[in-house]
C-alpha positions as CSV (number, residue, x, y, z in Angstrom):
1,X,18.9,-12.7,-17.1
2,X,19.4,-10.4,-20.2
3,X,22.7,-8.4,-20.8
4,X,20.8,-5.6,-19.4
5,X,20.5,-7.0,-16.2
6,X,24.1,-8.0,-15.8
7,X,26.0,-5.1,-17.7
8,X,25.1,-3.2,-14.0
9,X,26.7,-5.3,-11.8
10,X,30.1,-4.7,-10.7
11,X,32.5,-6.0,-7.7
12,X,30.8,-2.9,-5.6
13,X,27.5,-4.4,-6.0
14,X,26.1,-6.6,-3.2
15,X,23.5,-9.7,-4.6
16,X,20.3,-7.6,-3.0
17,X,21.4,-4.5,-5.4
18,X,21.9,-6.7,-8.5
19,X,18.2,-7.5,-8.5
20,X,17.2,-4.0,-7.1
21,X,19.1,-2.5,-10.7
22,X,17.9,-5.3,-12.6
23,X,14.1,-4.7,-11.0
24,X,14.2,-1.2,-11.7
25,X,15.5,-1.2,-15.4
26,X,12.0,-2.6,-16.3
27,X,9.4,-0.1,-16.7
28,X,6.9,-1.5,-14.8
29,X,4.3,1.2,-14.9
30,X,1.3,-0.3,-13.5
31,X,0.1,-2.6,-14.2
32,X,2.8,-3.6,-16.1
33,X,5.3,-5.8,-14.4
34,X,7.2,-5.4,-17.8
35,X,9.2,-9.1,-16.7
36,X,10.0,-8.4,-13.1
37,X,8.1,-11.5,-11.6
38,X,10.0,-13.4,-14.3
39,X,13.0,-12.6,-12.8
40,X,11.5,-12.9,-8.9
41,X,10.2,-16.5,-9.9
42,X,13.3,-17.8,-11.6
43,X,15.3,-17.0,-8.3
44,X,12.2,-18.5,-6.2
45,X,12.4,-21.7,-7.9
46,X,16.0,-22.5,-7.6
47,X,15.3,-22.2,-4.3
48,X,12.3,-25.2,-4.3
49,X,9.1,-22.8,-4.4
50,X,6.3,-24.3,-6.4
51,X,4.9,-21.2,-8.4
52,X,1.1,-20.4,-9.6
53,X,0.9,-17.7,-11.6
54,X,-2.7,-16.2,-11.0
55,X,-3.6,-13.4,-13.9
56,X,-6.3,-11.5,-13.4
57,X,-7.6,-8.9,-16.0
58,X,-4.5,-7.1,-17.0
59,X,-2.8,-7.9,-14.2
60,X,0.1,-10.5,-13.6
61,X,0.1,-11.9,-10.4
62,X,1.9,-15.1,-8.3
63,X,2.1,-17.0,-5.0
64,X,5.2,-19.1,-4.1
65,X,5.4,-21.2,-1.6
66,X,8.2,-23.6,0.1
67,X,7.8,-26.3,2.7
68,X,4.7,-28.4,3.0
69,X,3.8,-28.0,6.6
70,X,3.5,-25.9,9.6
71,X,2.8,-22.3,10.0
72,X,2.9,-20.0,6.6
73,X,5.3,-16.8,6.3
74,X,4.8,-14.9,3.4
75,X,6.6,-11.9,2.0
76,X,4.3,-9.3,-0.1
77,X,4.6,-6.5,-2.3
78,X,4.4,-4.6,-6.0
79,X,6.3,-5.2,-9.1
80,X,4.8,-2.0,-10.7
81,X,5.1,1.5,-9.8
82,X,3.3,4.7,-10.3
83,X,4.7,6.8,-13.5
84,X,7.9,8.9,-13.6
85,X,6.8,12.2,-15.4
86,X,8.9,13.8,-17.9
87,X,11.9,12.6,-17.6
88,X,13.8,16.0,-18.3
89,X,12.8,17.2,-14.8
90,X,14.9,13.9,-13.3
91,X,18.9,14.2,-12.7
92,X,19.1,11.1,-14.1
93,X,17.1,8.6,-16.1
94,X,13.9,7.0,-14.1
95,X,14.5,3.5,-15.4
96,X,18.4,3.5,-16.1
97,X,19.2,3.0,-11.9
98,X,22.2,4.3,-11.0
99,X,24.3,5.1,-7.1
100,X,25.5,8.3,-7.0
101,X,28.0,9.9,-5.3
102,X,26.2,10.2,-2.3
103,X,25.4,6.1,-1.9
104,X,22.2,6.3,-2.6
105,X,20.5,3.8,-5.4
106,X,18.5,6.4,-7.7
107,X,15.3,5.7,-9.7
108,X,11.5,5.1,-10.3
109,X,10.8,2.1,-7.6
110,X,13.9,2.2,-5.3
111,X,12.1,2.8,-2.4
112,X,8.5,1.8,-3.8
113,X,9.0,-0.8,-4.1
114,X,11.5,-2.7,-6.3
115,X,14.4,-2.2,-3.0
116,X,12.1,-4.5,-0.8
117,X,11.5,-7.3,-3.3
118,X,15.2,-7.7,-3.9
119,X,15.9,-7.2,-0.5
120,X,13.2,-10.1,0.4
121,X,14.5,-12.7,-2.1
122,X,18.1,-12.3,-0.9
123,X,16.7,-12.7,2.5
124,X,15.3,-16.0,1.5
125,X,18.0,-17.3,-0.8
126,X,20.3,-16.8,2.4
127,X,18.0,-18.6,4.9
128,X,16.5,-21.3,2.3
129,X,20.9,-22.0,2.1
130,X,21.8,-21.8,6.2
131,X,18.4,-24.1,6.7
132,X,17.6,-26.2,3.8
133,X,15.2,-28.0,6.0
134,X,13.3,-25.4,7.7
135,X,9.9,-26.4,9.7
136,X,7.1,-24.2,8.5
137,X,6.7,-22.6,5.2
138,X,8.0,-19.8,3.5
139,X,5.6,-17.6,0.4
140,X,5.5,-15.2,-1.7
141,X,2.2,-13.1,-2.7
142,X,3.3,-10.4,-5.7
143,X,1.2,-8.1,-7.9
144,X,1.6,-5.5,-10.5
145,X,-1.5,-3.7,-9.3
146,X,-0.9,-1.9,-5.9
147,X,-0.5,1.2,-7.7
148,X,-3.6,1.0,-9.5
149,X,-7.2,0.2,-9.4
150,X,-6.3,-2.9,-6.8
151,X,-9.3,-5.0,-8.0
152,X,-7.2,-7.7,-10.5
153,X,-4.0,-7.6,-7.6
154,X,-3.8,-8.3,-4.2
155,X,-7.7,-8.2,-3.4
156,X,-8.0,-11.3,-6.4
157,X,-5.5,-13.0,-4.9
158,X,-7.0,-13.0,-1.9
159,X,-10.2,-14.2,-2.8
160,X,-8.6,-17.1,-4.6
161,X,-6.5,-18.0,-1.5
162,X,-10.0,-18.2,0.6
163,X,-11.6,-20.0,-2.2
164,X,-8.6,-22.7,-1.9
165,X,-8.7,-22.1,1.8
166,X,-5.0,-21.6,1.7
167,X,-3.5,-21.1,4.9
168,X,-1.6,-17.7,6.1
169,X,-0.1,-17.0,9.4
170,X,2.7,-14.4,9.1
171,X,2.9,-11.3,6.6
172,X,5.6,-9.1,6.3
173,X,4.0,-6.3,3.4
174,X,7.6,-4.2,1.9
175,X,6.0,-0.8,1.8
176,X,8.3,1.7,2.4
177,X,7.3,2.3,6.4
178,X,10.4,4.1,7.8
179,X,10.5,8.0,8.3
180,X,14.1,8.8,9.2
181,X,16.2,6.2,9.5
182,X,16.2,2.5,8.1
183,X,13.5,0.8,10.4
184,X,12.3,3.5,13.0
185,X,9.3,2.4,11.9
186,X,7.3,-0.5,11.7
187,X,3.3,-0.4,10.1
188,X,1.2,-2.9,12.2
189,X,-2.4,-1.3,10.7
190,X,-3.9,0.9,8.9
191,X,-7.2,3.2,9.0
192,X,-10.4,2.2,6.5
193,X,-11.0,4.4,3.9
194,X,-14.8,5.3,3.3
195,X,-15.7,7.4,0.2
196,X,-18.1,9.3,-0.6
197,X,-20.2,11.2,-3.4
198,X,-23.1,13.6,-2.6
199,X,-25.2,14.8,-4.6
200,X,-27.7,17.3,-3.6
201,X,-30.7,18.5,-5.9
202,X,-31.9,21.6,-6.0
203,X,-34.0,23.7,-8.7
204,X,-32.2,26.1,-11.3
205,X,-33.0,29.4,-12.2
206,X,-31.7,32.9,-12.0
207,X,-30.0,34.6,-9.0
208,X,-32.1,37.8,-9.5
209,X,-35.3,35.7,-8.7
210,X,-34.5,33.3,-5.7
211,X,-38.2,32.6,-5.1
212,X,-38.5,30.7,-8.3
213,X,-35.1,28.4,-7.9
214,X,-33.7,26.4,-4.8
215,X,-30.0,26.8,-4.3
216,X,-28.4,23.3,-3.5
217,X,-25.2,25.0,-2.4
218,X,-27.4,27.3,0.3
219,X,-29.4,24.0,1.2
220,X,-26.6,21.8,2.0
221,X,-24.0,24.2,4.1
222,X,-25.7,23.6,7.4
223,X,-25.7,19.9,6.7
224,X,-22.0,19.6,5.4
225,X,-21.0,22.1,8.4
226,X,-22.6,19.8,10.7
227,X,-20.6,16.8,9.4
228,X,-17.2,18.4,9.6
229,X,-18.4,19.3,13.2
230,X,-19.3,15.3,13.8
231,X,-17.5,13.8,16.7
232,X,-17.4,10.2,15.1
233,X,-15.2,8.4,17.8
234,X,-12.4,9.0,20.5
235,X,-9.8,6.9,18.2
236,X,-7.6,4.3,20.4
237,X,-4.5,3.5,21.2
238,X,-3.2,2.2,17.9
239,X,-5.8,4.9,15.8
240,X,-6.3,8.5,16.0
241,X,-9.9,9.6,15.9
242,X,-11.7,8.8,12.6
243,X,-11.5,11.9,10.2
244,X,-13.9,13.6,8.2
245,X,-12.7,15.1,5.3
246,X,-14.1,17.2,2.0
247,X,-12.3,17.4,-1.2
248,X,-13.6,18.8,-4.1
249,X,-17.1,20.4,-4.5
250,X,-18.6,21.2,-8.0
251,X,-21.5,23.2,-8.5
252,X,-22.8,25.9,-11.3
253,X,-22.7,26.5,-14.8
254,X,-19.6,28.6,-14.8
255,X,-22.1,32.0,-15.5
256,X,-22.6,34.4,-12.2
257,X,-26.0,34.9,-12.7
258,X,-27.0,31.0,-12.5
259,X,-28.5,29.4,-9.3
260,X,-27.1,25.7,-9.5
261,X,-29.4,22.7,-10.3
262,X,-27.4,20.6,-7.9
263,X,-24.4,20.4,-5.9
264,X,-21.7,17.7,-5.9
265,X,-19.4,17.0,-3.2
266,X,-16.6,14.5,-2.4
267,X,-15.7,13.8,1.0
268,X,-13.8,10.6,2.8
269,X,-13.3,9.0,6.0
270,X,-10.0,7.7,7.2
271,X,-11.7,5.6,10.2
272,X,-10.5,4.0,13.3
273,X,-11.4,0.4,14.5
274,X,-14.0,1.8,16.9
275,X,-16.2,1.9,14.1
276,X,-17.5,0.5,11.3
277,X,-18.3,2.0,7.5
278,X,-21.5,0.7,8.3
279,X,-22.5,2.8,11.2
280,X,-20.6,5.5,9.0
281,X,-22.8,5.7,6.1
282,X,-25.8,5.3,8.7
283,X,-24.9,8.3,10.9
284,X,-23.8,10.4,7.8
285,X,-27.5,9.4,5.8
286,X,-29.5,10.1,9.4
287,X,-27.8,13.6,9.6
288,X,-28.6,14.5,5.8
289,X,-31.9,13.7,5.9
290,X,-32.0,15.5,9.3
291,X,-31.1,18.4,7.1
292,X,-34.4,17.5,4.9
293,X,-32.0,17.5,1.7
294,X,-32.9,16.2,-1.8
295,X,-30.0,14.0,-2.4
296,X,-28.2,10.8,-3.6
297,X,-25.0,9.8,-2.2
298,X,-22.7,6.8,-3.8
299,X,-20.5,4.8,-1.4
300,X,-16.9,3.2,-2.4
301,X,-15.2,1.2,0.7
302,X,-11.5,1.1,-0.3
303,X,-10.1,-0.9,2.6
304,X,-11.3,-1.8,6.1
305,X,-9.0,-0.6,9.0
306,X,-6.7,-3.7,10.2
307,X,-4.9,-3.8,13.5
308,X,-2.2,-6.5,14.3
309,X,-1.3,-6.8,17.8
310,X,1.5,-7.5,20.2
311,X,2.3,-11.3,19.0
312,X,5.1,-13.8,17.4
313,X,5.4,-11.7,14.1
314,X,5.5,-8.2,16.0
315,X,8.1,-9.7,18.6
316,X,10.0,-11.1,15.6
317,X,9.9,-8.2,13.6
318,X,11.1,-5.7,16.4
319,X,13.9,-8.5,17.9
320,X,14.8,-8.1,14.1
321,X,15.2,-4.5,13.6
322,X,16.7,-3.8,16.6
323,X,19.1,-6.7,15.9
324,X,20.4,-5.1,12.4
325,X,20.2,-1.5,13.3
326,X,20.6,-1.1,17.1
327,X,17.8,0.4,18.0
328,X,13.7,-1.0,18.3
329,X,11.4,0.4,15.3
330,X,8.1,2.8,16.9
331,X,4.5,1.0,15.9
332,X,2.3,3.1,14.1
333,X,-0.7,2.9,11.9
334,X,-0.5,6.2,9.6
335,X,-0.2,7.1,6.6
336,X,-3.0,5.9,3.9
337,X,-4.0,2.6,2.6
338,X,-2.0,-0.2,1.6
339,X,-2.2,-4.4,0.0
340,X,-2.3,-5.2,3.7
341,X,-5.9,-4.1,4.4
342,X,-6.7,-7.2,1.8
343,X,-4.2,-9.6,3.4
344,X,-5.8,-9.0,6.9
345,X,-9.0,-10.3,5.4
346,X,-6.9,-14.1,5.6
347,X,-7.1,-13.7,9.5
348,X,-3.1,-13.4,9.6
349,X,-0.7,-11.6,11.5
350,X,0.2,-8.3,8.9
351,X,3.5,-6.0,9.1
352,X,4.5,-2.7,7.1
353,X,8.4,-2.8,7.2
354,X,10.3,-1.3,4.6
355,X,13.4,1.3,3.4
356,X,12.3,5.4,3.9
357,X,9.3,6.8,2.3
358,X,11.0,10.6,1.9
359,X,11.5,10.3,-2.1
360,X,8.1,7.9,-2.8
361,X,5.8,9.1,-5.9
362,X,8.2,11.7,-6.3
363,X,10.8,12.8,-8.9
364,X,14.6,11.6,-8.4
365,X,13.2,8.6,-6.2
366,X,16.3,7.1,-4.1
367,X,17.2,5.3,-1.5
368,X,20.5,4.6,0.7
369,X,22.1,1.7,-0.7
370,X,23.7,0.2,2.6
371,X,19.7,0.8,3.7
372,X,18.3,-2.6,1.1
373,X,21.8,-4.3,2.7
374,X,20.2,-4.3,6.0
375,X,16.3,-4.3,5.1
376,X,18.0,-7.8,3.4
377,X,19.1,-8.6,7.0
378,X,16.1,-7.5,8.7
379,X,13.7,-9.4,6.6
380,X,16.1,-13.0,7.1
381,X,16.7,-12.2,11.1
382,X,13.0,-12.3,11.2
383,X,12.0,-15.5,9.2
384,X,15.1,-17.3,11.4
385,X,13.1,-16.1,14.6
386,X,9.7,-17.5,13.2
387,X,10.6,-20.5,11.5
388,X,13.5,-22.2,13.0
């Protein structure tokens, strides 16, 4: 650890904000992880984990694991984070962390995610001491691409894990989940994201002589109006209805007196599990051609939905909370996508649990300081309910 990392710790500072402060001075704007993992894997492997580094592209990645048999709990999450902006509009430095007077730990990746990771390998390095012998095993699956692209991150990982045909029961995914208070909430799914790109084709020409163009923009409102009109499904208990959504639509030359050639519109669907992107892209194609529109229209699936369900690592994970903070977390699968949707495809058990999403992506990031104490607590009171 450089002098960097250790000029920040005082007396005041517990062992789960020493690596939060030393996590955070890196400026791991991704997908740089800019030495973080470094300092995650040295911990890791005075513990006993046997480490394989897995770059992908650009991206730095690892998976750590401990024990050699029985069921696998892993821990996952980010080393990078999204950029701070000009740091002039922040009250203090984004990558110089500081607690101010208020207790809270302040800077880019307190809450996403940097406070999670240290919290989990404190977590560890506490139940790795109290049960050196633990049945089961314990891993870690890091990336420096969350924030970005997610192609060389998480999703790569995963692919080489099923290649390997590693083995995952249990994952417990830091993303900052709660809403008001440390652990009100816990993440057990999350909606697919659909996206989509229409473009409709019509004939250019000049507004004063209609007869001779074919206005895109004219041809498609009845079709896009009947699609935000779609009922798509009822939604479930864990999922709200599937949603429709348009945002942004391009058209024209910029001059008032130009019919358009062609229209472009970008829409999404955040969908439930009581359908599939397929049957979404069939219904939305049947209904545009329904319209009799001239058209093409690119498809990008960014994540299927995932639901994990009452079970050991829910029962765990909610004995946990309410053990540290007195109270039971709520279930819920809002919010957008996350690393989980690519974890799910391992046929494991997948939690969201982390500190308060309030000050995420946002300028003078924090987090309560006391709140990575007890995450730290949380995360260990739930790996001594699933592997001991």
């Amino acid at each position: 650890m450089s002098s960097s990392d250790t000029d920040v710790s005082t007396p005041a500072h517990s062992p789960t904000l020493e690596l939060a402060i030393a996590l955070m001075r890196r400026a791991s704007v991704t997908p740089d992880d800019a030495g973080c993992q470094d300092l995650m894997i040295a911990r890791l492997e005075r513990l006993g984990f046997r480490i394989q580094r897995l770059p992908f592209g650009d991206v730095e990645n690892f998976w750590a694991v401990r024990g050699h048999h029985g069921p696998v709990l892993a821990f996952a999450g980010h080393t990078d984070v999204v950029p701070s902006g000009p740091s002039s509009q922040w009250q203090t430095p984004p990558f110089e962390p500081c607690i101010n007077d208020d207790g809270e730990l302040c800077g880019r990746g307190a809450a996403d995610m940097k406070g999670s990771l240290a919290a989990m390998v404190t977590a560890v390095e506490r139940f790795v001491a109290a049960h050196p012998e633990h049945p089961g095993r314990l891993a870690f699956l890091i990336t420096s691409d969350e924030e970005g692209p997610a192609v060389d991150g998480t999703r790569a990982v995963v692919e080489h894990l099923l290649e390997t045909h590693e083995r995952l029961d249990y994952c417990i995914v830091g993303e900052p989940s709660s809403s008001e208070r440390l652990g009100d909430t816990l993440k057990n799914g999350r909606r697919g994201s659909l996206g989509g790109v229409l473009h409709v084709h019509g004939v250019q020409g000049h507004v004063a002589y209609p007869h001779m163009a074919r206005n895109p923009i004219h041809e498609a409102a009845p079709a896009l109006d009947a699609l935000c009109r779609e009922h798509w499904d009822d939604g479930n208990t864990f999922f709200p209805a599937t949603s429709f959504q348009i945002s942004n639509v391009r058209a024209g030359t910029g001059a008032t007196n130009v019919i358009p050639g062609e229209l472009e519109v970008v829409f999404n669907f955040r969908y439930s599990t009581e359908v599939t992107h397929e049957a979404l892209r069939q219904r939305t194609e049947a209904l545009l051609d329904a319209h009799g529109l001239d058209y093409r229209l690119d498809w990008t699936l960014n994540g299927e939905p995932f639901l994990t369900d009452r079970g050991e690592l829910i029962d765990a994970t909610v004995a946990g909370v309410e053990a540290v903070t007195g109270r039971p977390p709520e279930l819920s699968t809002a919010g957008g996508t996350s690393d989980g949707r690519f974890i799910a495809r391992l046929g494991c058990q997948v939690v969201e649990l982390g500190p308060l999403n309030a000050t995420i992506h946002k300028v003078d990031e924090r987090v309560r300081a006391t709140d990575l104490d007890d995450l730290s607590r949380i995360y260990e009171a739930i790996v001594t309910r699933l592997l001991t």
